[in-house]
N, CA, C and O of each residue as an XYZ file, in Angstrom:
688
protein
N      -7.649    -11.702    -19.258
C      -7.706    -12.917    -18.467
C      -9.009    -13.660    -18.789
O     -10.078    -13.066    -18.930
N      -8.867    -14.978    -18.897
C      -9.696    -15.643    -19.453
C     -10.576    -15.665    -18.038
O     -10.064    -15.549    -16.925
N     -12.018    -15.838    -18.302
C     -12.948    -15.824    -16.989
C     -13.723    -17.460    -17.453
O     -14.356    -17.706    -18.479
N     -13.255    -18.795    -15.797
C     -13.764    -19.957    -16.500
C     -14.998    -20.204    -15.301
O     -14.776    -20.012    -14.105
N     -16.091    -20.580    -15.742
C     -17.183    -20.963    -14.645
C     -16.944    -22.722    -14.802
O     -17.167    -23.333    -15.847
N     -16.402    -23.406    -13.413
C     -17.035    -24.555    -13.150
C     -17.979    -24.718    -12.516
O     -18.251    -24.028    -11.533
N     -18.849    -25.897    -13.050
C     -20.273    -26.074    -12.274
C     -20.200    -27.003    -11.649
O     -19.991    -28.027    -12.299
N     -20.329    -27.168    -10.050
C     -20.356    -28.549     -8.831
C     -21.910    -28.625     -8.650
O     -22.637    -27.634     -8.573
N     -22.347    -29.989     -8.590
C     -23.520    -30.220     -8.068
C     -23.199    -29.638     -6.183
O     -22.146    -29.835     -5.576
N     -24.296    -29.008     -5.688
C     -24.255    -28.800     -4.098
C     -23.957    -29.426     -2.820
O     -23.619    -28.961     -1.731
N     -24.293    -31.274     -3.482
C     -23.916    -31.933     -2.655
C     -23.505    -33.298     -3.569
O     -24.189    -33.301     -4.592
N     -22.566    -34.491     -3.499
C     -21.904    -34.777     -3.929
C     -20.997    -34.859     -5.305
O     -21.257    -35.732     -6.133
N     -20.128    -34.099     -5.480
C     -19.763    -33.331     -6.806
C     -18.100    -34.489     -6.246
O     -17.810    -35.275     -5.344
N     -17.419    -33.853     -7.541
C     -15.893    -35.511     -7.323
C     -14.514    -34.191     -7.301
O     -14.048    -33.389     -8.111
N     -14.274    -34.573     -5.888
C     -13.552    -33.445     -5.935
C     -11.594    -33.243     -6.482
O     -10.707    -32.391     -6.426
N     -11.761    -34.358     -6.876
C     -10.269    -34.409     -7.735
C     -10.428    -33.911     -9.281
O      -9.533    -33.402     -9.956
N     -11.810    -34.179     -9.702
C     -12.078    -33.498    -11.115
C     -12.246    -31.759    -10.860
O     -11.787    -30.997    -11.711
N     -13.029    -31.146     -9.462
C     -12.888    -29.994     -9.254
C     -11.579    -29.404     -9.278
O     -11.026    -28.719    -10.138
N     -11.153    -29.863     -8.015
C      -9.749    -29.032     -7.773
C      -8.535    -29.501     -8.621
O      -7.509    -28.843     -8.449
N      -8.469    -30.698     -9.655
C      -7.190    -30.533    -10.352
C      -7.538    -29.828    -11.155
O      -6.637    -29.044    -11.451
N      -9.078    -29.571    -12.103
C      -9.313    -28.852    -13.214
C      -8.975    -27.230    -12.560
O      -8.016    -26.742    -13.158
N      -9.368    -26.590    -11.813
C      -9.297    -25.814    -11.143
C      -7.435    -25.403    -11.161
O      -6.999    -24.320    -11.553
N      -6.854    -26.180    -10.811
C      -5.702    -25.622    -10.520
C      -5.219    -25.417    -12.062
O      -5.158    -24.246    -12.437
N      -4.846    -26.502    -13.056
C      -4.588    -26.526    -14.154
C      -5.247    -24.844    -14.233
O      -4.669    -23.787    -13.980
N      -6.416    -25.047    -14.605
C      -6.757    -23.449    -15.453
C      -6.349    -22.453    -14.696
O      -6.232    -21.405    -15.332
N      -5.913    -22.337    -12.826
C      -5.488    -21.216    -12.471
C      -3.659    -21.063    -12.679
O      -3.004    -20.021    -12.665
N      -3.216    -22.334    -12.846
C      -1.846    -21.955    -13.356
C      -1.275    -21.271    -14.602
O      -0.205    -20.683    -14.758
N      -2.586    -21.583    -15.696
C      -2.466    -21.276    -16.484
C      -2.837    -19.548    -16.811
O      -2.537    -18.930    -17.833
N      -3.396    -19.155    -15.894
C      -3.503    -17.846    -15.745
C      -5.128    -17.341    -15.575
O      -5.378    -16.136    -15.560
N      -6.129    -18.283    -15.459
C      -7.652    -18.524    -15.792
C      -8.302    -17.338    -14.169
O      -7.962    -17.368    -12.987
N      -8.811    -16.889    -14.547
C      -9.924    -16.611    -13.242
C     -11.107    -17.963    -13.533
O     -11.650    -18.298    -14.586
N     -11.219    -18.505    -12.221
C     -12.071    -19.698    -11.690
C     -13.421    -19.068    -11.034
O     -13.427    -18.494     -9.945
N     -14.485    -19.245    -11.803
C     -15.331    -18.657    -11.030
C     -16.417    -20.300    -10.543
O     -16.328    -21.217    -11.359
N     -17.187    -20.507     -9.490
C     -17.851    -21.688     -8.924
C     -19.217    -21.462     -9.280
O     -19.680    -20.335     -9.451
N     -19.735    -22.309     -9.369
C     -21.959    -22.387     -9.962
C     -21.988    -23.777     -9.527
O     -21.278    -24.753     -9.770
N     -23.515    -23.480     -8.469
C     -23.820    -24.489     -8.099
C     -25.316    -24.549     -8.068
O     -25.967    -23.518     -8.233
N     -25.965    -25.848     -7.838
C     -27.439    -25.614     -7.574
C     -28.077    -24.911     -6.002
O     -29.147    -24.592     -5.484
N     -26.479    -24.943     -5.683
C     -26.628    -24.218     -3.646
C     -25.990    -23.316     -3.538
O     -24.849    -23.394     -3.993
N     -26.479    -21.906     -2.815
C     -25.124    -20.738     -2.368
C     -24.873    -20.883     -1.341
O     -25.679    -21.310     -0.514
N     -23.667    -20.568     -1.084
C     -23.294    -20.849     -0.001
C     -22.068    -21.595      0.248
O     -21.020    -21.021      0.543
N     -22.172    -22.899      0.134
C     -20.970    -23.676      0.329
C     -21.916    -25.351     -0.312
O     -22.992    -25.918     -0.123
N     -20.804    -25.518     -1.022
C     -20.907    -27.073     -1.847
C     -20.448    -28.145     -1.090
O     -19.850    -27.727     -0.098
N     -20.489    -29.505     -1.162
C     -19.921    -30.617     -0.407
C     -19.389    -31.601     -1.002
O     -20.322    -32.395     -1.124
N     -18.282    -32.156     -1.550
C     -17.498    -32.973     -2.208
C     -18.090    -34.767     -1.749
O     -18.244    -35.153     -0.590
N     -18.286    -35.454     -2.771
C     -18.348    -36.855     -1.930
C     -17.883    -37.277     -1.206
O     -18.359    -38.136     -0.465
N     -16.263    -36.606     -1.140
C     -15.146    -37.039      0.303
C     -15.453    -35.948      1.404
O     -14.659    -35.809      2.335
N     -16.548    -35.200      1.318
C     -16.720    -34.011      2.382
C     -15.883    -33.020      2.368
O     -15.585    -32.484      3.435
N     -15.417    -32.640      1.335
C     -14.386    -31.674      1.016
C     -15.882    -30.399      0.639
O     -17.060    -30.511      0.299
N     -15.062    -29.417      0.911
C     -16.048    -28.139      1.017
C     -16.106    -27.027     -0.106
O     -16.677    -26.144      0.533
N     -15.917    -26.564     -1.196
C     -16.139    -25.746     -1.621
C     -17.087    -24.221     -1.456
O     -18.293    -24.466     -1.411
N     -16.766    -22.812     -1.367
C     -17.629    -21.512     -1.470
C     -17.692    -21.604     -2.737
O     -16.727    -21.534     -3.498
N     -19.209    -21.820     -3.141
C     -19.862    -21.339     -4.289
C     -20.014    -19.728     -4.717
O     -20.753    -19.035     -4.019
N     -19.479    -19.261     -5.601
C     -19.502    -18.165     -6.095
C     -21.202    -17.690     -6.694
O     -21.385    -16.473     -6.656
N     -21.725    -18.057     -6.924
C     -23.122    -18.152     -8.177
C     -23.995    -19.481     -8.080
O     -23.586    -20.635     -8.205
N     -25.517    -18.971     -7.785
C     -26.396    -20.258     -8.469
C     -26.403    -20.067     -9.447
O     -26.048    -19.113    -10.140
N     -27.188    -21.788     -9.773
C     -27.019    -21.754    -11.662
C     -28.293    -20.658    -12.171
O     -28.474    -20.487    -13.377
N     -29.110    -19.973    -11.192
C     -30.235    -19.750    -11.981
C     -29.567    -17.701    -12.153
O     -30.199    -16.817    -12.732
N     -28.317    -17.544    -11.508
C     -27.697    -16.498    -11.564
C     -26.698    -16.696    -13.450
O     -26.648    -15.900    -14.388
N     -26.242    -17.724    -13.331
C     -25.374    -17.773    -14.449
C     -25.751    -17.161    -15.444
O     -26.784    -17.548    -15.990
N     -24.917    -15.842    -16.066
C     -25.137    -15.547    -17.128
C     -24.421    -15.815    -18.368
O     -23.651    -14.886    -18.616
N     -24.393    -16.698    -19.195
C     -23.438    -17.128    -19.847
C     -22.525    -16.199    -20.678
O     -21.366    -16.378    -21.052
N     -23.153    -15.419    -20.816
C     -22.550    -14.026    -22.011
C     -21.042    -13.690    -21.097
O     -20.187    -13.027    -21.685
N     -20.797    -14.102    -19.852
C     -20.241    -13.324    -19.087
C     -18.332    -14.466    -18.820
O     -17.228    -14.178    -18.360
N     -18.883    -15.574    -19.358
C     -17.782    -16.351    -19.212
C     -17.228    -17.024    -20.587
O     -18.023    -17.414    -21.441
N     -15.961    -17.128    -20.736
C     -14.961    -17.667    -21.997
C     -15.336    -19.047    -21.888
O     -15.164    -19.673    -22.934
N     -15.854    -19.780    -20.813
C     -15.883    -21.245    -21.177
C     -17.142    -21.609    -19.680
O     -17.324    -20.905    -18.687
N     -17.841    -22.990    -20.059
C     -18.639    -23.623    -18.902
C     -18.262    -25.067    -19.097
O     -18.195    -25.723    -20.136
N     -18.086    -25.327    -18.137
C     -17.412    -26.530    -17.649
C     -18.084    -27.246    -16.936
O     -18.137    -26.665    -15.853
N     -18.955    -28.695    -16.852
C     -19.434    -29.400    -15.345
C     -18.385    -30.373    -14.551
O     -17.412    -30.856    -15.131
N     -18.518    -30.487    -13.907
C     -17.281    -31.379    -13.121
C     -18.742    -32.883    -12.797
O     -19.968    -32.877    -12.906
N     -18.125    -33.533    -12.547
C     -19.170    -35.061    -12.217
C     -19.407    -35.073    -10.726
O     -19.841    -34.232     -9.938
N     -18.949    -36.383    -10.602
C     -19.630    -37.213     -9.084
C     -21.181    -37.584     -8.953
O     -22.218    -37.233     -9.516
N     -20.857    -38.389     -8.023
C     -22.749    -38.773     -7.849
C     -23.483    -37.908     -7.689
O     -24.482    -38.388     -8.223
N     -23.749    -37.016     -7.370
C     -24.477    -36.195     -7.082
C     -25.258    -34.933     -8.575
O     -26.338    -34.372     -8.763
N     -23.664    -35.037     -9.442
C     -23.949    -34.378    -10.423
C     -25.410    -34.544    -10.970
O     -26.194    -33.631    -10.710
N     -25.815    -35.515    -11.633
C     -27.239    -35.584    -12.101
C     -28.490    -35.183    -11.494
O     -29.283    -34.446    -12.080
N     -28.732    -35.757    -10.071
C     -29.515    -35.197     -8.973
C     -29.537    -33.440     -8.888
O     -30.436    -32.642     -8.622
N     -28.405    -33.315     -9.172
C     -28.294    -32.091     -9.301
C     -28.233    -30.840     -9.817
O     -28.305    -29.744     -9.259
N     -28.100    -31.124    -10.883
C     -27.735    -30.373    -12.184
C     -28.181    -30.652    -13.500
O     -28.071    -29.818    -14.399
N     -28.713    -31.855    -13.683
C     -29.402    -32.312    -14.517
C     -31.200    -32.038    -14.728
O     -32.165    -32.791    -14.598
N     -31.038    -30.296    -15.186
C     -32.131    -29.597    -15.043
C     -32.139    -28.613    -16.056
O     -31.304    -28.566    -16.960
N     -33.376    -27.578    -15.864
C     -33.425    -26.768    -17.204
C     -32.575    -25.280    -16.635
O     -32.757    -24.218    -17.231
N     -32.022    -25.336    -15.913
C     -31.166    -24.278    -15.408
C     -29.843    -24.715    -16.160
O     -29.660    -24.005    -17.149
N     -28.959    -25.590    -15.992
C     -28.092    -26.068    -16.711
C     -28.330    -26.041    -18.625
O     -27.619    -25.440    -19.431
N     -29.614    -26.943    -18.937
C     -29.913    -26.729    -19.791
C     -30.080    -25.211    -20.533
O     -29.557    -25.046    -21.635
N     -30.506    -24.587    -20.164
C     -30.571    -22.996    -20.739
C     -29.114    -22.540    -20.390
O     -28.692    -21.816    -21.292
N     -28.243    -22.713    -19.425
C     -26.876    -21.981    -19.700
C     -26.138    -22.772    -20.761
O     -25.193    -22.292    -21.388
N     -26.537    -23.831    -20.918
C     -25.574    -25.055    -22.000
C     -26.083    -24.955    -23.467
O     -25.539    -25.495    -24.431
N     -27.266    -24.146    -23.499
C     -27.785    -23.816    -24.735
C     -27.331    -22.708    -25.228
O     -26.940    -22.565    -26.387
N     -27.373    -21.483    -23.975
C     -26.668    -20.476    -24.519
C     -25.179    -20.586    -24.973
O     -24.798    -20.098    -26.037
N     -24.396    -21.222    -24.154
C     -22.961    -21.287    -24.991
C     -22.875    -21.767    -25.920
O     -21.826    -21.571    -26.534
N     -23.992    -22.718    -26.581
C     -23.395    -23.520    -27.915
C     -24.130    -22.231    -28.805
O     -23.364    -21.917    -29.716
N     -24.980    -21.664    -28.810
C     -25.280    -20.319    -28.998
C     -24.553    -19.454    -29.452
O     -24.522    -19.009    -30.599
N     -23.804    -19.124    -28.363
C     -22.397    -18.017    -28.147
C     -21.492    -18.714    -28.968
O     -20.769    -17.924    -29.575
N     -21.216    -20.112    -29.262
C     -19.987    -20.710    -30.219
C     -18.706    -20.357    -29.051
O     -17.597    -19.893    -29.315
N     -19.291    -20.767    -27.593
C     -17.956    -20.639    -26.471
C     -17.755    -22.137    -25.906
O     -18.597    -23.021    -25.749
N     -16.435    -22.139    -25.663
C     -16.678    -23.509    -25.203
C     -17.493    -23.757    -24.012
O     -18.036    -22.836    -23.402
N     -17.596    -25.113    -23.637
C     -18.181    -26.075    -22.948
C     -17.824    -27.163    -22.756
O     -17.340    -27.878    -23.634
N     -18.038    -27.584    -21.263
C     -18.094    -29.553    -21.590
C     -18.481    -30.428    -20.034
O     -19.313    -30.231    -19.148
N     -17.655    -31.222    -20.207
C     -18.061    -32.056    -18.828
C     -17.310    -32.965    -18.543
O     -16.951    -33.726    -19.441
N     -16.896    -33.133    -17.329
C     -16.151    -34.999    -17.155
C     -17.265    -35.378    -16.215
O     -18.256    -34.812    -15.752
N     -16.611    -36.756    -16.105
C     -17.391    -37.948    -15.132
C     -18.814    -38.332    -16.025
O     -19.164    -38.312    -17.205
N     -19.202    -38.570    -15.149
C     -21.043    -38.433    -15.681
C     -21.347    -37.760    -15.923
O     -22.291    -38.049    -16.658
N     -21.179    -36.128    -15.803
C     -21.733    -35.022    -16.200
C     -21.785    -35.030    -17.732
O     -22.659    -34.230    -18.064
N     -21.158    -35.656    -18.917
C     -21.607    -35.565    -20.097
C     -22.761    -35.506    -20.578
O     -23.187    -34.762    -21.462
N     -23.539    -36.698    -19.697
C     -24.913    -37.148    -19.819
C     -25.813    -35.956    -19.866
O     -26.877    -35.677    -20.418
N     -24.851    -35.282    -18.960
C     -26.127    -33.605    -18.657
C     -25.980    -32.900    -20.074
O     -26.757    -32.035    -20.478
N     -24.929    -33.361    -20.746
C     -24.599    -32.402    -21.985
C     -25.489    -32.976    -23.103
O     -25.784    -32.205    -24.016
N     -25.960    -34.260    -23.137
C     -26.420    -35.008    -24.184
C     -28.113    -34.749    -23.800
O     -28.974    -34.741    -24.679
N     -28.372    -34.570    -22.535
C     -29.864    -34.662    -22.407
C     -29.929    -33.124    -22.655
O     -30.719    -32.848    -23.558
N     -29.375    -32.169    -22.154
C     -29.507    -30.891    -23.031
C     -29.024    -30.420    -24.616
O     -28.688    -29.314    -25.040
N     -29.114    -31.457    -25.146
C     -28.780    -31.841    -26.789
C     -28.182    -30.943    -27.327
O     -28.663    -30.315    -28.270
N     -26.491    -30.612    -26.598
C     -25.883    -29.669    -27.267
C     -24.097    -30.666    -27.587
O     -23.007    -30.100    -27.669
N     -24.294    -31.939    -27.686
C     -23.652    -32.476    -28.017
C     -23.740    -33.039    -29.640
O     -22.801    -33.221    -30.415
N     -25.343    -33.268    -29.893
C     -25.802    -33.461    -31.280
C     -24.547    -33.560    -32.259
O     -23.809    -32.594    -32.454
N     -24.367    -34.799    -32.854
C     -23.275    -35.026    -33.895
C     -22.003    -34.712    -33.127
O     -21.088    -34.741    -33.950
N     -21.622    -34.479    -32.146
C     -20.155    -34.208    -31.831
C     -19.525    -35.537    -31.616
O     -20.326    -36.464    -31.732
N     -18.024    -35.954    -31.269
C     -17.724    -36.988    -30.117
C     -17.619    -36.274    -28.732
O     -17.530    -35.095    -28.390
N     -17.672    -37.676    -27.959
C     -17.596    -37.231    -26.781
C     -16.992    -38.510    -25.624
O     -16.753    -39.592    -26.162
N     -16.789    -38.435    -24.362
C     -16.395    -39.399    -23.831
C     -17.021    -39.019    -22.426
O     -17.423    -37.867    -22.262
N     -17.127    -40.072    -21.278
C     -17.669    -39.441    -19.896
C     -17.224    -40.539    -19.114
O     -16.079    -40.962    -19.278
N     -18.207    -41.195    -18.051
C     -17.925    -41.924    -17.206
C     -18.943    -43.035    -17.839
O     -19.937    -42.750    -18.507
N     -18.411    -44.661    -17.426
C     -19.426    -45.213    -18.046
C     -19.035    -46.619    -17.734
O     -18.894    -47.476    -18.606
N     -18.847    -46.846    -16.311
C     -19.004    -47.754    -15.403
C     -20.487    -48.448    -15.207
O     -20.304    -49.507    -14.607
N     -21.686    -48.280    -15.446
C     -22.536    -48.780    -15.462
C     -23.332    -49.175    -16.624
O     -24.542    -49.362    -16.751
N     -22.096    -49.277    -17.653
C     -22.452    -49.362    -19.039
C     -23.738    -48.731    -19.943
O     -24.309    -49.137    -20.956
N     -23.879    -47.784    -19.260
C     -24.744    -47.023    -19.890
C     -25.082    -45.678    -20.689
O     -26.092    -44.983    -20.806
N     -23.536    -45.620    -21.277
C     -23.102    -44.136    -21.890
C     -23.529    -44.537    -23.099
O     -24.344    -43.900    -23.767
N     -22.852    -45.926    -23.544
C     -23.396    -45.200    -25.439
C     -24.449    -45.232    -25.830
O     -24.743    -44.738    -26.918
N     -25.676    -46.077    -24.717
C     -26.754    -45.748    -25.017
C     -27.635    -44.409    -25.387
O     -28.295    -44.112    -26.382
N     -27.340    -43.691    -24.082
C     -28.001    -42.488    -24.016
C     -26.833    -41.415    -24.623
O     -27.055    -40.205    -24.622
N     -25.835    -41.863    -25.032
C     -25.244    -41.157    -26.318
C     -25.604    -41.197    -27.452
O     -25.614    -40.164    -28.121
N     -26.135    -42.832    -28.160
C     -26.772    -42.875    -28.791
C     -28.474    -42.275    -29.447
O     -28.976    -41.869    -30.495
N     -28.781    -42.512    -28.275
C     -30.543    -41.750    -28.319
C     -30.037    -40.509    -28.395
O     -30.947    -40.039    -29.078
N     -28.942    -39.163    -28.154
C     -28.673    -38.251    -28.220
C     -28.211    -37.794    -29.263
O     -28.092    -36.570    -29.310
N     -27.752    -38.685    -30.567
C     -26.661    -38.488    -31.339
C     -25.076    -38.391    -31.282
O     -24.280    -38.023    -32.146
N     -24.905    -38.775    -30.172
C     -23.480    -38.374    -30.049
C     -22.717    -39.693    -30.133
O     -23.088    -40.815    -29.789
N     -21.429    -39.250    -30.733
C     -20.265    -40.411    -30.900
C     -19.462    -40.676    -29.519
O     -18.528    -40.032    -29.042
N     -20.240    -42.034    -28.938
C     -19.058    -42.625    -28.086
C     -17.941    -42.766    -28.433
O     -17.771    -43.534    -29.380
N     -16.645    -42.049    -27.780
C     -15.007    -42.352    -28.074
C     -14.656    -43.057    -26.468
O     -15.075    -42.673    -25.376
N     -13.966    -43.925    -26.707
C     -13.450    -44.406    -25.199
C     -12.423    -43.865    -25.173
O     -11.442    -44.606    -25.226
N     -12.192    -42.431    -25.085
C     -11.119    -42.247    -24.129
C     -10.963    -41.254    -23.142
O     -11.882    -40.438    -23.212
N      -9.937    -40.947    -22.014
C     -10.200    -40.136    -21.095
C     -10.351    -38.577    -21.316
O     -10.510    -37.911    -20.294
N     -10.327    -38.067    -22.255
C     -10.736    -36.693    -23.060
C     -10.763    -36.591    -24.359
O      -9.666    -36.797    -24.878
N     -11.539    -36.371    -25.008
C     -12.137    -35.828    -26.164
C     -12.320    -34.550    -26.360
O     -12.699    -34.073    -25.291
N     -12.230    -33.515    -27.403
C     -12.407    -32.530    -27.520
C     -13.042    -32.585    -29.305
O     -12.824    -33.490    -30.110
N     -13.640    -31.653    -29.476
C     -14.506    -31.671    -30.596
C     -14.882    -30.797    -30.709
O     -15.934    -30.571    -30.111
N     -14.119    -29.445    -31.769
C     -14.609    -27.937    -31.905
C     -13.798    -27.685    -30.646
O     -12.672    -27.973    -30.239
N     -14.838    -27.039    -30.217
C     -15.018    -26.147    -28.905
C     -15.526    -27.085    -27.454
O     -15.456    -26.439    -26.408
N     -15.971    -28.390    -27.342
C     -16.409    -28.907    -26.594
C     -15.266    -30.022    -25.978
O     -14.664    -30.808    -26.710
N     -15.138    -29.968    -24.961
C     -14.215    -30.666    -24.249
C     -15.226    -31.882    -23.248
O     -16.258    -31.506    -22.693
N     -14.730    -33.320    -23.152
C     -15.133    -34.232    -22.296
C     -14.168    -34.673    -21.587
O     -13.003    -34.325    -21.779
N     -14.568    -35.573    -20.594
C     -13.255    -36.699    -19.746
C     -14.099    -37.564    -19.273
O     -15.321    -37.435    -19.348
N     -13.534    -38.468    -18.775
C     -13.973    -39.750    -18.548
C     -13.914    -39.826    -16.862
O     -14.451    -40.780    -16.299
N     -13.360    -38.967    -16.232
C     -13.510    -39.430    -14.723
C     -12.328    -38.489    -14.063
O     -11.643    -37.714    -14.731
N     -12.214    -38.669    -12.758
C     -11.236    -38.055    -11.877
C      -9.268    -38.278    -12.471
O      -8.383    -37.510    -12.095
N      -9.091    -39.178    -13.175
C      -7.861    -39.885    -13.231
C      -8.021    -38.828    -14.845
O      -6.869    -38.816    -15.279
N      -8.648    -38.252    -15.532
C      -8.105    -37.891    -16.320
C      -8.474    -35.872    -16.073
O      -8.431    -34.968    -16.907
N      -8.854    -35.836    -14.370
C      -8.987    -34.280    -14.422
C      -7.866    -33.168    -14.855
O      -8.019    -31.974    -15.113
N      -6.723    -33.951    -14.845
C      -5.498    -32.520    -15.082
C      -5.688    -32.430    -16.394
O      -5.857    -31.254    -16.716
N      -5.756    -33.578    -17.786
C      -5.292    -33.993    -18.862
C      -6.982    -33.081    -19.404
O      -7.006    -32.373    -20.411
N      -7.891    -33.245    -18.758
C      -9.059    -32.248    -18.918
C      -9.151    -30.741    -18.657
O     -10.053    -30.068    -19.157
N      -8.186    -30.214    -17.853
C      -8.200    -29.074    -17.797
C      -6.565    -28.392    -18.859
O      -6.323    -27.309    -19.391
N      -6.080    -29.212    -18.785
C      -5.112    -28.911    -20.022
C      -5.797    -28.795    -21.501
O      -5.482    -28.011    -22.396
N      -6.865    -29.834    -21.512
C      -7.747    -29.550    -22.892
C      -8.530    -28.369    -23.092
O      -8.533    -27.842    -24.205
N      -9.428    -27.724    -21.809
C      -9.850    -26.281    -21.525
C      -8.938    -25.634    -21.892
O      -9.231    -24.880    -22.820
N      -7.840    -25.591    -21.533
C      -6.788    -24.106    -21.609
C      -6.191    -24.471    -23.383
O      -6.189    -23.465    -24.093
N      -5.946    -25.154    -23.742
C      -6.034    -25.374    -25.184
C      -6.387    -24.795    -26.225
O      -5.895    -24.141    -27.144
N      -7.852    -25.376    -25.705
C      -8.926    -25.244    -26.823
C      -9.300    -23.611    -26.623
O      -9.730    -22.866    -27.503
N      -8.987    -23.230    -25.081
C      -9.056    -21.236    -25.206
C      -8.027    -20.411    -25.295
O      -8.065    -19.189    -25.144
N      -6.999    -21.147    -25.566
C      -5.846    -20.361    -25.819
C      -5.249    -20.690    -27.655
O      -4.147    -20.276    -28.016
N      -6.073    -21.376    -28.502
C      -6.018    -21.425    -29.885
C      -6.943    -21.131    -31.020
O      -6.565    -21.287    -32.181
């Protein structure tokens, strides 16, 4: 059984990118494990609740088939740190997948493990291909990208079509 860690920021994380990615990989047969920057219990922007399984400073990457960030506002505030960074280093490391929807890409590009890949995220404030650019990475506009081993999405409307790309890319 494949073992998948998603990562929610503690307090506003997007909870249609959680729980559809979530279901997708548990239909598919996935153990779902949760990482957050809080133990305890997480909080969705709609106040939806998640039990966090693991802080990020617990994550051991050796221990999971894939790391995943989910977005929302909160993601960056939150997760956009060297805790993330050192688990996102180790998987490109390990050659396991990884990735991110929403805004959370950004976390993937400032921990420069996107370097030369494509990628896609959220980018309503027109400010993705910039700091894709300063990162190296190829802006693609569309709602998932996958590249190697690295999976993106563009927002909540493409969370199922993102967790179908996870189970994919670990089941080939």
């Amino acid at each position: 059984m494949k073992n998948i860690l998603l990562v929610i920021a503690g307090e506003g994380f997007q909870q249609k990118e959680y729980f559809d990615t979530t279901e997708v990989l548990k239909q598919a047969g996935f153990r779902v494990t949760t990482a957050s920057d809080v133990s305890g219990v997480a909080a969705s922007q709609d106040g939806s609740r998640v039990v966090v399984d693991m802080i990020l400073e617990k994550v051991n990457p050796d221990c999971f088939d894939g790391i995943f960030f989910i977005g929302g506002p909160g993601a960056l505030q939150h997760l956009d740190n060297q805790e993330s960074n050192r688990i996102l280093n180790e998987m490109m490391i390990l050659q396991r997948p990884y990735g991110a929807i929403c805004i959370a890409p950004r976390i993937l590009a400032h921990a420069h493990v996107l370097v030369g890949k494509r990628a896609t995220g959220w980018d309503e404030d027109n400010e993705l291909a910039q700091i894709f650019a300063q990162n190296n990475v190829e802006y693609v506009r569309e709602s998932v990208v996958v590249d190697g081993n690295i999976v993106t999405g563009n927002g909540p409307a493409a969370a199922r079509e993102f967790g179908e790309a996870i189970v994919s890319v670990l089941t080939t």
